[in-house]
C-alpha positions in Angstrom: 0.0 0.0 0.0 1.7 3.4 -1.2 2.3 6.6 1.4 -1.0 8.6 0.2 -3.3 5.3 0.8 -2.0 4.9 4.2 -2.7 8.8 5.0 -6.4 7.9 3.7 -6.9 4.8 5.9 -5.4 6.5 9.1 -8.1 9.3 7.9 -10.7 6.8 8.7 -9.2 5.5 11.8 -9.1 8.8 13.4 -12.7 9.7 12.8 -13.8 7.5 15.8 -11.5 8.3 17.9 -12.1 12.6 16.7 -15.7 12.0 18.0 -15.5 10.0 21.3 -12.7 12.6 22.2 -14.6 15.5 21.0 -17.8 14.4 22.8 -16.1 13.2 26.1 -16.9 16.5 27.9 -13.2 16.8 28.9 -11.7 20.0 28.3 -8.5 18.7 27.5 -9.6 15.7 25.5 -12.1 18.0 23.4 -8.9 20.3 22.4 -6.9 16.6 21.4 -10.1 16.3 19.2 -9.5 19.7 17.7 -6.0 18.7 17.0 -7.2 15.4 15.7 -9.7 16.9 13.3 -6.7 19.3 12.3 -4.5 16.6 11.3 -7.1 14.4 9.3 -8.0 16.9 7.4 -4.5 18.0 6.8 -3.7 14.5 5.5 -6.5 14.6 3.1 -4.8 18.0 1.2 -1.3 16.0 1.8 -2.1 12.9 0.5 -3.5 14.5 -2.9 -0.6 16.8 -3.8 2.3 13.5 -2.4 -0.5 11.4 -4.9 0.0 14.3 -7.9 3.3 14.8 -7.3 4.9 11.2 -7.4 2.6 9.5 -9.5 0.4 7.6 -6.8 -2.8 7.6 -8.6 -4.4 4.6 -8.4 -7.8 3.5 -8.7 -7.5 2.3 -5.3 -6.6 5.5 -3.9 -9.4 7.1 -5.9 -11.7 5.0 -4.1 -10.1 5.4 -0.6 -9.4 8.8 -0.8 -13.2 10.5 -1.0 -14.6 8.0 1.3 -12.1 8.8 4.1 -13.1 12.3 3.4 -16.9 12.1 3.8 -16.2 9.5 7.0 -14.5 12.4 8.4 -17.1 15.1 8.0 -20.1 12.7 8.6 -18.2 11.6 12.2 -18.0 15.1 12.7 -21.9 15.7 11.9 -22.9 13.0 13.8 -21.1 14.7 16.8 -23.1 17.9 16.3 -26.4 16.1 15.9 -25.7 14.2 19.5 -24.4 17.2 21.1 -27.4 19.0 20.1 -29.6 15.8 21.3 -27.3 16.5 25.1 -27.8 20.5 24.7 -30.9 21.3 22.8 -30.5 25.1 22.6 -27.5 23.7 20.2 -28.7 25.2 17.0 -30.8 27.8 18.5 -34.2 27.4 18.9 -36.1 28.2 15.7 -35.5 24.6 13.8 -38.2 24.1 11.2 -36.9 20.9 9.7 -34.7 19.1 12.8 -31.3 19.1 13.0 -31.2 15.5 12.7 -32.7 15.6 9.3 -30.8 18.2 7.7 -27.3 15.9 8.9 -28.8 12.7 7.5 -29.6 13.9 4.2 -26.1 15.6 3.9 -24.5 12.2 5.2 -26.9 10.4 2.6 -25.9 12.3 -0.2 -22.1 12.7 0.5 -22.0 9.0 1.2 -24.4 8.2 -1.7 -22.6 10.1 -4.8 -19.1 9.3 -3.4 -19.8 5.5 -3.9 -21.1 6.3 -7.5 -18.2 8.5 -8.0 -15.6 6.0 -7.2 -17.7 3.0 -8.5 -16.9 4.9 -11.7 -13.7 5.8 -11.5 -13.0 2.5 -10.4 -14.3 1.4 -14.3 -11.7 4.1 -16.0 -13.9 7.1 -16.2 -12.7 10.4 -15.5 -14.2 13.5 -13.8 -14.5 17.1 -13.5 -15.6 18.6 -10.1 -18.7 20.9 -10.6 -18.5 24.8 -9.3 -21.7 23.9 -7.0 -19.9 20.6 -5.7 -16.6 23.2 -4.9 -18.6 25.7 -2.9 -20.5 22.9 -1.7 -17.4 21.1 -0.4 -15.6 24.4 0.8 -18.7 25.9 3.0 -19.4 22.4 4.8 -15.2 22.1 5.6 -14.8 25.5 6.9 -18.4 24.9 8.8 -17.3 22.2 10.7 -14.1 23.6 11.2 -15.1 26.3 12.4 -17.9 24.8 15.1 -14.8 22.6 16.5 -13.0 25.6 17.2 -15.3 27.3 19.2 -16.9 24.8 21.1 -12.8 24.3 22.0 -12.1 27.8 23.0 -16.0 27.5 24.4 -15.1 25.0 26.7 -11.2 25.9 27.0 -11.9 29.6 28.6 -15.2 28.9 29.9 -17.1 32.0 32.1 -15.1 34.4 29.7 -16.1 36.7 27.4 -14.7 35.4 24.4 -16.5 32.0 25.8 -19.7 33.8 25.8 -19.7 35.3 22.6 -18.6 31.5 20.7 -21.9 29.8 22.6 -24.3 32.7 22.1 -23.0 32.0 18.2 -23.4 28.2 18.9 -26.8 28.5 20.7 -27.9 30.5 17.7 -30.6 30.5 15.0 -27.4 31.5 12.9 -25.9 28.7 13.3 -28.9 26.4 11.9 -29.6 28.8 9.2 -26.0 28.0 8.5 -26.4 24.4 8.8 -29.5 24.6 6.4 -27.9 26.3 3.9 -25.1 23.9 3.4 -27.8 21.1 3.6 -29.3 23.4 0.4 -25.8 23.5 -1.2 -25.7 19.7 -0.5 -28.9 18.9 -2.0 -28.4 21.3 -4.9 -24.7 19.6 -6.3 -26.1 16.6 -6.0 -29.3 17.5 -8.1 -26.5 19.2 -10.5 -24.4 16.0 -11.0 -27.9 13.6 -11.5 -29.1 15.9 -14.2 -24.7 16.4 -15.6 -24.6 12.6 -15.6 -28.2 12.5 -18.1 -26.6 14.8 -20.2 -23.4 12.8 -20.7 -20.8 15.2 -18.7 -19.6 13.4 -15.9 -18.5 15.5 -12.8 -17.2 14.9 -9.9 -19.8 14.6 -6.6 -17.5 16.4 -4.3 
């Protein structure tokens, strides 16, 4: 198994271990989970360029390389959704469709079009990633990012006011009617690449 592979696999590995940490309620083991995150989705722009660079593109890696992606994100979404199951002023309180919901159709579409993407890929075809799928991919990264972080300084300088202004941004309708746009983003790339795919151009379900 070549270098960028094993950056992919150890991707997936850390995804379990990102949520339990992240979840724990320990300060300190909630800030490892910040550094974990970090890391993991360090490898996944490392393992690309190391791939592009020395000529490591393989279908496996092709395959391995977007799942271990949307593993990542989708452990991290499932750790919102059960933090806002513990602490339901997560998310504010003006949800029209639940939380739960809007993660589960992201998770079910990332998941979904990432199978048929490499299923294909797997076959020989190639792929262009749609400008949708981009912003798409972009907005849910920085998202989740950023939610880590403050629930880490949140937690890491609690009773402060830096503390107080993160939660009141957690605790927000803000941040659903973030979480609902990127669910609309999600939703909408995917509708984009069903109706690429009848015309004939292939792109890429980032």
């Amino acid at each position: 198994m070549n270098f960028p592979n094993t950056l992919s696999i150890l991707r997936i590995l850390l995804s379990p271990i990102f949520v339990w940490l992240f979840l724990s309620g320990s300060v300190t083991f909630i800030q490892l989970s910040l550094l974990i995150f970090t890391v993991a989705s360090l490898t996944d722009w490392y393992d690309g360029w190391y791939a592009r660079k020395y000529g490591f593109n393989t279908r496996w890696g092709q395959f391995l390389d977007p799942l271990a992606d949307k593993i990542l994100t989708s452990s991290a979404l499932v750790g919102f959704y059960i933090l806002n199951n513990k602490e339901p002023m997560f998310f504010g309180t003006n949800e029209f469709i639940p939380v739960g919901i809007l993660i589960v159709i992201i998770i079910i579409r990332d998941i979904t079009l990432t199978a048929v993407r490499s299923y294909k890929e797997l076959r020989g075809q190639e792929f262009r990633t749609s400008l949708i799928s981009k912003a798409k991919t972009f907005t849910q990264m920085t998202y989740i990012f950023i939610v880590i972080v403050f629930i880490t300084i949140g937690v890491t300088f609690r009773d402060s006011e830096l503390s107080n202004m993160v939660f009141a941004f957690l605790y927000s309708d803000i941040n659903y009617y973030i979480l609902f746009t990127i669910t609309l983003l999600t939703v909408l790339s995917g509708i984009a690449y069903i109706f690429e795919t009848r015309e004939g151009v292939d792109s890429t379900p980032a």
